[in-house]
C-alpha positions as CSV (number, residue, x, y, z in Angstrom):
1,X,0.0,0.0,0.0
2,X,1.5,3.7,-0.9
3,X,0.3,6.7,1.2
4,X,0.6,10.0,-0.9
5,X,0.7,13.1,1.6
6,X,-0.1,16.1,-0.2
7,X,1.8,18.9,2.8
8,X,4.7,16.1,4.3
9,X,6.8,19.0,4.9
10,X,4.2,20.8,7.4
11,X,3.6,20.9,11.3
12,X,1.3,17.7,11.2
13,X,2.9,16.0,7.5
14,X,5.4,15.1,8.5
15,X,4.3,13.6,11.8
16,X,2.0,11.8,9.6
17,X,5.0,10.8,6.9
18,X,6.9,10.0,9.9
19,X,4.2,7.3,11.6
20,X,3.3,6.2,8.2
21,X,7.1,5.0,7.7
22,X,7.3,3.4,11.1
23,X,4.2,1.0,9.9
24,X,6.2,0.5,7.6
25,X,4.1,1.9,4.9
26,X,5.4,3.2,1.4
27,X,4.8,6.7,2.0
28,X,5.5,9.7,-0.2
29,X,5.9,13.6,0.7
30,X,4.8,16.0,-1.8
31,X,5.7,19.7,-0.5
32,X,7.1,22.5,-1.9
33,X,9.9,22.7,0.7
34,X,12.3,19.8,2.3
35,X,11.2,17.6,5.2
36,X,12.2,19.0,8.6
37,X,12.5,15.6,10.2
38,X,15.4,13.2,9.5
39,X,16.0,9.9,9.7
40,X,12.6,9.2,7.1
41,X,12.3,6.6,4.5
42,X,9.3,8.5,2.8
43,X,10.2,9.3,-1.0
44,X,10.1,13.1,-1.0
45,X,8.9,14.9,-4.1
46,X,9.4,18.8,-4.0
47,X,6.3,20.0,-6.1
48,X,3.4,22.6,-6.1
49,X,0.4,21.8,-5.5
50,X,-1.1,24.4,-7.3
51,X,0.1,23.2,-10.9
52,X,-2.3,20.4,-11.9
53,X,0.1,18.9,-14.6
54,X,2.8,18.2,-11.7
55,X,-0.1,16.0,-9.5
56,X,-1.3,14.0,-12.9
57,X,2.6,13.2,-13.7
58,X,3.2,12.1,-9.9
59,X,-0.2,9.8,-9.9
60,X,0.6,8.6,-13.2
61,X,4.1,7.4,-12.2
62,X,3.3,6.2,-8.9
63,X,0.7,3.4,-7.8
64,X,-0.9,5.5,-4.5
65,X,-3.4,4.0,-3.1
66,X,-4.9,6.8,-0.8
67,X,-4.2,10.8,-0.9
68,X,-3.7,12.4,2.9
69,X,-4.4,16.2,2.0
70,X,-2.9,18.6,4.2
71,X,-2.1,21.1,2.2
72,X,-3.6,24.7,3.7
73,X,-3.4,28.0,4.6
74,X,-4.0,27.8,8.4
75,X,-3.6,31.5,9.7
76,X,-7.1,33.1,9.9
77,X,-5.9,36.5,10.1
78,X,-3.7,36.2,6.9
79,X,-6.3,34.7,5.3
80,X,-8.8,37.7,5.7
81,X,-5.8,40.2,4.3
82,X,-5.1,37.5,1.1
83,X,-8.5,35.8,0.7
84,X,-7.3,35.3,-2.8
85,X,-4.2,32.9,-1.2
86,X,-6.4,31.8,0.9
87,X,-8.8,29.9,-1.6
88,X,-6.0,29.2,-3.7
89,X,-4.4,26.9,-1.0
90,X,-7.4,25.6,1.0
91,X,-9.8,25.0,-1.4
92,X,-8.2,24.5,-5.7
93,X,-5.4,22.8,-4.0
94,X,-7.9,20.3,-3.0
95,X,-9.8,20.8,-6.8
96,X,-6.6,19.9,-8.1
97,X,-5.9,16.9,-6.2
98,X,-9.3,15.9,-7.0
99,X,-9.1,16.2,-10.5
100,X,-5.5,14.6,-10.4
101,X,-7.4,11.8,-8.8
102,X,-10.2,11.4,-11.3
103,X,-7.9,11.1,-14.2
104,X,-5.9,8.5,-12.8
105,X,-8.1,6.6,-11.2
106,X,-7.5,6.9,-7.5
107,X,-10.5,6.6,-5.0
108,X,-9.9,7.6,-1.5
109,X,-8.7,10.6,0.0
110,X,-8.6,11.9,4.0
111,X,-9.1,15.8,4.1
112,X,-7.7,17.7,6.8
113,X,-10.7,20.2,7.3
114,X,-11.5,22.6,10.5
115,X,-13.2,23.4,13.0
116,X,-13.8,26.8,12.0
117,X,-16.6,25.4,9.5
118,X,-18.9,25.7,12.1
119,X,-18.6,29.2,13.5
120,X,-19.1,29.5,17.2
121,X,-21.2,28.0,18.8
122,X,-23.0,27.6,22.4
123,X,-20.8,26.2,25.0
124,X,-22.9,22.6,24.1
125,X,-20.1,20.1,22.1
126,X,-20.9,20.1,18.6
127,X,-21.7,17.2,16.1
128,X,-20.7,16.8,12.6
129,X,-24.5,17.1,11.7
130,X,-24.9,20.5,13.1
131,X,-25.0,23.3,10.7
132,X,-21.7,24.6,9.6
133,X,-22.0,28.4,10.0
134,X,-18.1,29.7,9.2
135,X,-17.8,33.5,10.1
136,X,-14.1,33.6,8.4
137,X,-12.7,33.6,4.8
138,X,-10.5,30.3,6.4
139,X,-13.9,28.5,7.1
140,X,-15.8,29.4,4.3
141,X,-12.7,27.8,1.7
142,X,-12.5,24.9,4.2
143,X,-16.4,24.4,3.7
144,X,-16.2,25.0,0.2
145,X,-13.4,22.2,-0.2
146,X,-15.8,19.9,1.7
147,X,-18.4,20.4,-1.0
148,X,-15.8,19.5,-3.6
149,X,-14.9,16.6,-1.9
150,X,-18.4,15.4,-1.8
151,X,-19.1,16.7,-5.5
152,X,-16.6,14.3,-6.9
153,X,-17.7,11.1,-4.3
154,X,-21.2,11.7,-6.0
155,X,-20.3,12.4,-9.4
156,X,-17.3,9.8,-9.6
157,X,-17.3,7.7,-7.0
158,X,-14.2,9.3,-5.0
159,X,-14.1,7.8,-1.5
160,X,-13.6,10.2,1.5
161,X,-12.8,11.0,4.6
162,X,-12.7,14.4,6.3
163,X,-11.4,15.3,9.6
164,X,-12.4,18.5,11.5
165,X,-9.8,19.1,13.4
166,X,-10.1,21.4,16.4
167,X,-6.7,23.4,17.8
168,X,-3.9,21.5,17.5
169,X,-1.1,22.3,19.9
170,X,2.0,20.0,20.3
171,X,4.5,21.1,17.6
172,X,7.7,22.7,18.0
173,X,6.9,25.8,19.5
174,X,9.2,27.6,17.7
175,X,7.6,27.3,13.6
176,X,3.8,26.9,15.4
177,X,1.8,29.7,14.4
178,X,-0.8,28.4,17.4
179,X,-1.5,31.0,20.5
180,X,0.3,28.1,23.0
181,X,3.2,28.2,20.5
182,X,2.7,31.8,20.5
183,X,2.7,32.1,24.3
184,X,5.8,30.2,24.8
185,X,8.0,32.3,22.6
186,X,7.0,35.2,24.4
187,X,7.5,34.0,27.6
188,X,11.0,32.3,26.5
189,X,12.1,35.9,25.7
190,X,10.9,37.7,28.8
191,X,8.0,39.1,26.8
192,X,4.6,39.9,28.0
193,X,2.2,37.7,26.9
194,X,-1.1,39.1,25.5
195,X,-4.4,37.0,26.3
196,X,-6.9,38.7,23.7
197,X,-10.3,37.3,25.4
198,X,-9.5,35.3,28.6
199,X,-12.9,33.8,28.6
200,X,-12.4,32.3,24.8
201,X,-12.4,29.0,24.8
202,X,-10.9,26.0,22.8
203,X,-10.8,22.6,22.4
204,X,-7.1,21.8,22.1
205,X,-5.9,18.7,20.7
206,X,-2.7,16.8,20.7
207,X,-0.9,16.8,17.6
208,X,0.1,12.6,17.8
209,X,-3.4,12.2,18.8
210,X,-4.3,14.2,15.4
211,X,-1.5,12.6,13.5
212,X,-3.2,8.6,15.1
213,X,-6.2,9.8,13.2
214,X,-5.4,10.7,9.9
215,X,-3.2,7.2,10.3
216,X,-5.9,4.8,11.2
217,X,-8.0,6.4,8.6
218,X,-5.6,6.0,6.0
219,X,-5.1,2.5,6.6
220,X,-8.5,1.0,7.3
221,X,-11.4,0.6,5.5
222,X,-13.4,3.8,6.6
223,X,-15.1,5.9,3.9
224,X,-17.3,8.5,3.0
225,X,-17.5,9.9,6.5
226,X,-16.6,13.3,8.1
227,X,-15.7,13.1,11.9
228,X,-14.5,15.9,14.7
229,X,-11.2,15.5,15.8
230,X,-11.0,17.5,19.1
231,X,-11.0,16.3,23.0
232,X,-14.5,17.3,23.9
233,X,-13.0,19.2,26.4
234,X,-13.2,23.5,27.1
235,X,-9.9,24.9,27.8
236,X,-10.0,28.8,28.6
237,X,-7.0,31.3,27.1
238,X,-7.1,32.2,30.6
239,X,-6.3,28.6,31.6
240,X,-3.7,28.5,29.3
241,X,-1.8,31.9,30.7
242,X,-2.0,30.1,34.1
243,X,-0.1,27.5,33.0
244,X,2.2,29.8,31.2
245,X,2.6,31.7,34.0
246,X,3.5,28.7,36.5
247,X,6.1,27.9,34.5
248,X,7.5,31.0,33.3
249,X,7.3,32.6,36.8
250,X,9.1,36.1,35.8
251,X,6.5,36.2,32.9
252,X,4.2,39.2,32.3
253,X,0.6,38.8,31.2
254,X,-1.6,41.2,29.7
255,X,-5.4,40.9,29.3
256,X,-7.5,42.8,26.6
257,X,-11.4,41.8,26.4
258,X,-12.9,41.9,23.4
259,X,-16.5,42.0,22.1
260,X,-16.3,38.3,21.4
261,X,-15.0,37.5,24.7
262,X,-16.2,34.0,26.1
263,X,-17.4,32.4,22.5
264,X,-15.4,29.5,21.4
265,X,-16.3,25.9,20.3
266,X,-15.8,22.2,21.9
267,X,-16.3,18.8,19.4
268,X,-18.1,16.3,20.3
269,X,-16.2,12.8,19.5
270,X,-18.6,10.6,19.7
271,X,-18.0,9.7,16.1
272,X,-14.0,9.2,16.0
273,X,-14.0,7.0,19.6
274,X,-16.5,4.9,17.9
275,X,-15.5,4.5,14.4
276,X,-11.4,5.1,15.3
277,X,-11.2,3.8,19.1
278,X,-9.8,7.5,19.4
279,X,-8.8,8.5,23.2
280,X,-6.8,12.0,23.2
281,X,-4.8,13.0,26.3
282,X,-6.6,15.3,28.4
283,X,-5.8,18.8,27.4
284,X,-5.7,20.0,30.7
285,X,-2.3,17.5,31.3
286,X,-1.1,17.5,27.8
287,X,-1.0,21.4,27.7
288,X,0.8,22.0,30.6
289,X,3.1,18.9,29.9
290,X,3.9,20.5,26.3
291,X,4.7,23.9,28.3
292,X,6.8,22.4,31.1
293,X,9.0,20.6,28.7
294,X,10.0,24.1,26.9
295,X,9.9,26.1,29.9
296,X,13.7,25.0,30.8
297,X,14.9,24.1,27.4
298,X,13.7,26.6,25.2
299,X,16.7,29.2,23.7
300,X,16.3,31.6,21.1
């Protein structure tokens, strides 16, 4: 069986890339930069994703059996200044694959989607039937790669599987573009850290437990699905300054409350620990474990 993942190079790729070799799976990275783990046995292909003809000539000369698509544009904020970058990474990027796909003749792909297709909702976990509701230009091209996705299952038979993930913390803290990535930085250069809304809250998930996922998923026989993969579990940015501030003692933090103050949005998982036995750490640990472990390490 060969694994094509579309992003190998990124903050979960190349955990994924990673895993997939150690199951010993032939595994190939398409990215347009280098790997930034060693010791891989994937095949890595530097390519973009955005020119079709470069996708058809890779499926054409490689036998893939199922596409992990983590190609995106991640940063909400940039994507509001550059909505134009925005759709063309999050949603032709998956278009293209797609199309790629349909000309060659491959049938299953797992989507890294987002949580930010639903919006915010009530403080009540939500389900993958609920109505998606995105208030960003990020969530409205994730949405609209979703309806791609399930335009070519119906027209052509594609098989699917799309994960909405929630926040994912976990990474190296210093490439994460996440606010606990963003937190430790600050705090590691004796910088005040800003909590913009410490009543917002998230549902923060491990990136192995994220990078188990999109793993199982590739490997079984599970199609045509979209599941939430979160904790089901409300962490506050206030929480997460506390446990900034316990280990970075010396650390300043500032507070601004904005309008939105206290929205947010928690998965309900119902779905993944059913269909993918999925048990994340509890964020409460695994945030202050990922902290702790930088707080005495970390140099710049």
């Amino acid at each position: 069986m060969t694994v094509l993942v579309f992003g190998g190079s990124g903050f979960i790729g190349s955990k994924v890339v990673e895993c997939l070799t150690k199951n010993n799976m032939e595994t190939l990275s398409y990215d347009v930069i280098a790997s930034n783990f060693t010791g891989q046995k994937a095949k890595l292909i530097k390519a973009d994703i955005l020119e079709l003809s470069s996708i058809e000539r890779l499926l054409f000369e490689y036998e893939v059996d199922t596409i992990i698509h983590l190609v995106g544009l991640p940063a909400i904020n940039y994507c509001e200044k550059n909505p134009h970058f925005s759709f063309l990474l999050n949603a032709l990027s998956v278009q293209n694959t797609l199309e790629a796909m349909r000309k060659t003749d491959i049938k299953k792909i797992v989507f890294a989607s987002s949580a930010a297709v639903y919006g915010y909702h009530s403080k009540v976990p939500v389900k993958e039937t609920d109505p998606t509701n995105p208030t960003t230009i990020y969530g409205y091209h994730k949405l609209i790669a979703e309806h791609i996705i399930r335009s070519y299952h119906d027209s052509y038979g594609l098989n699917y599987v799309t994960l909405r993930l929630f926040n994912v913390y976990g990474g190296n803290p210093r490439i994460g573009k996440d606010v606990i990535s963003i937190f430790i930085k600050r705090a590691a250069r004796g910088l005040p850290i800003i909590v913009k809304g410490p009543n917002k809250y998230r549902d923060f998930v491990h990136v192995n437990d994220v990078v188990n996922a999109f793993v199982k998923v590739a490997l079984g026989d599970i199609s045509n699905v979209t599941m939430n993969i979160g904790t089901g579990k409300m962490i506050t940015l206030q929480e997460i300054a506390d446990m900034i501030k316990k280990c970075f003692p010396r650390v300043e933090v500032k507070y601004e409350v904005p309008p939105d103050d206290g929205t947010g949005i928690i998965a309900d998982i119902t779905l993944a620990k059913e269909a993918l036995n999925f048990s994340p750490v509890d964020p409460q640990k695994g945030i202050y474990n990922h902290i702790a472990s930088h707080a005495n390490s970390y140099s710049l």
